[in-house]
C-alpha positions, 0 to 999 in steps of 0.5 A: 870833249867837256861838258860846261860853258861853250860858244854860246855861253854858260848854259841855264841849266847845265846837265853837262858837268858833275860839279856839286849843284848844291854850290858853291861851298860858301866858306871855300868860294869866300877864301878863294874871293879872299886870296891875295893875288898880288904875290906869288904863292910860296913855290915849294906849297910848304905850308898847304903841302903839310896841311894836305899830308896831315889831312890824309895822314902822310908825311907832306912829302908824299904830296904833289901840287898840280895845276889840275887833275888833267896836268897831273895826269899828262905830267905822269904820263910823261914820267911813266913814257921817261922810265920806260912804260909801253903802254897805258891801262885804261877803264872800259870808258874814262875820261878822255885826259888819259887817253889823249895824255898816253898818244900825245906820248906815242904810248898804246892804249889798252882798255879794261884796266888791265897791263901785261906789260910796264906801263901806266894804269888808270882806275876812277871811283866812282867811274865817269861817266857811269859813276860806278866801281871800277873793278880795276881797284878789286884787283889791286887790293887783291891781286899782285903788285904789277911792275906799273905806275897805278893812279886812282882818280879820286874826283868824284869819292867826295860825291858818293851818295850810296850810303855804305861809301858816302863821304864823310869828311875824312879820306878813307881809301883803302888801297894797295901800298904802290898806288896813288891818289889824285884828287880834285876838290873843285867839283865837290866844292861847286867851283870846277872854274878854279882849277886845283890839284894833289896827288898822295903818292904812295909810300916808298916813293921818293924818287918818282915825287922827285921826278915828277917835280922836276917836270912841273912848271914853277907855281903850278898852283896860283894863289886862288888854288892855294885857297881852293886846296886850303878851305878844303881841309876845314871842317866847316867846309867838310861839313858843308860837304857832307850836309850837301849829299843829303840833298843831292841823294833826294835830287837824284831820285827825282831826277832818275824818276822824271827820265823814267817818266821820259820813257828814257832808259836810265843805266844803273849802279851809279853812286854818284851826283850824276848817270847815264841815260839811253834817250827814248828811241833808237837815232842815228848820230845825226837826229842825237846831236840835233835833239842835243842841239836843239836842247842846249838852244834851251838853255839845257846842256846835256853831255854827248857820252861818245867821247865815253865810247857809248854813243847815243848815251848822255850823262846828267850831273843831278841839278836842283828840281827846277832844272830837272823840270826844266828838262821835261818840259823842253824835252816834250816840246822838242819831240812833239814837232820830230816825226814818231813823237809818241815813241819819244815824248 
């Protein structure tokens, strides 16, 4: 399950993603607009690949093109299930990719983000869908290097709203040397519609980038990707970026205050442009997708945190104060015609 578009279309006010509502970045939405669509890109990235190296201070070999962040995670899963992984680490609640990415391959599941065995471990920080730290990432600072493949999904760090660890600008990430990075600038820049992706691999690992070029299709980045991945190391765009969490840290106060003023129970720790929310009132799965329903027949589209394994739960991308409002207003219309509505308005 994703959030964005569906069968009815482009929602009005869309909850469901947590692209940055203050986009689209207008200098990165202008490159891709410009990009030459004509001719292939360069198959080898040679000039975007050193561009991202030095954006990140590494040697551009470290850098791996990928078609999305969900290619890359189902194309090293597959390099882990070819040197030999039994099984695959995963948070307390992910995103879906990882899991369907490890049983595509036959590779057992383990939850909490801890491996006892080779295999494959996963790590987002911020988390989706809580947008919280993961402890996974305290234990490979500090704990032993493990005989596994270990992934940071970077999505959503350019996002951070909490001052301490707020984007900057510049990628800072402190992490264990045999670790690495993916990241996927689209939902920063407010263009999650051009699907872009790299990953930094560690030091020292020559032969796994080997590997999993090997296993990439030719071109898996088109020529709008090129321009994606290449507007996002400018600095107009950097600062457009980080003038843009400004407003998203104000948007997410009111918008937690208005769920409050719901009566809905907002989860905390969130550092990021969205949270999850317990609706007020306690539904079975049936009355939760017809209030969802009746919703997104709205125009608000909300995200069903099940997939997540916390049903009952929604996640909500921070949307400007008219959508917020929006939201109110469609959600005490709806309740006021459902049965116990005092207990829900």
């Amino acid at each position: 399950m994703h959030g964005g578009p569906d069968a009815a279309g482009v929602p009005l006010h869309d909850f469901s993603t947590n692209s940055n509502a203050c986009g689209p970045c207008p200098e990165a939405l202008h490159a891709v607009q410009a990009a030459d669509a004509t001719r292939y890109p360069d198959p080898a990235y040679a000039a975007l690949r050193e561009g991202l190296g030095a954006f990140h201070g590494v040697p551009p070999a470290r850098i791996v093109l990928a078609a999305s962040a969900s290619e890359f995670i189902h194309r090293i899963t597959a390099l882990a299930a070819q040197q030999g992984a039994v099984q695959v680490a995963l948070p307390a609640h992910s995103y879906g990719d990882y899991a369907q990415a490890a049983q595509a391959r036959g590779l057992p599941v383990v939850r909490g983000g801890v491996v006892a065995a080779a295999g494959l471990q996963w790590a987002c920080e911020p988390s989706s869908p809580l947008g919280c730290t993961d402890p996974a990432v305290h234990r490979w600072r500090h704990g032993a290097t493990a005989p596994v493949l270990r992934v940071l999904d970077c999505a959503y760090a350019p996002l951070r709203l909490d001052e301490e660890g707020a984007w900057t600008g510049v990628p800072a990430l402190q992490l264990p040397p045999a670790c690495w990075q993916l990241w996927t600038p689209n939902k920063a820049l407010g263009l999650t519609g051009v699907r872009a992706a790299y990953a930094v691999a560690p030091a020292g690992m020559d032969a796994q980038v080997l590997a999993l070029n090997a296993l990439a299709p030719s071109w898996p980045v088109g020529a709008h990707g090129v321009a994606l991945l290449q507007a996002w190391m400018e600095p107009v765009v950097q600062q457009w970026l980080v003038h843009s969490l400004g407003s998203l840290r104000d948007w997410k106060a009111r918008q937690q205050g208005l769920c409050a003023e719901l009566g809905w129970q907002v989860q905390p720790g969130s550092l990021a442009n969205y949270f999850c929310a317990l609706p007020n009132g306690s539904h079975p799965p049936q009355a939760f997708a017809h209030m969802l329903d009746g919703l997104r027949n709205a125009g608000i589209k909300l995200r069903d945190c099940a997939s997540f394994g916390l049903p009952g739960q929604v996640r909500l991308g921070v949307l400007p104060p008219a959508s917020q409002d929006a939201l109110v207003a469609a959600w005490r219309a709806m309740v006021a015609t459902l049965p116990n509505q005092k207990d829900m308005a």
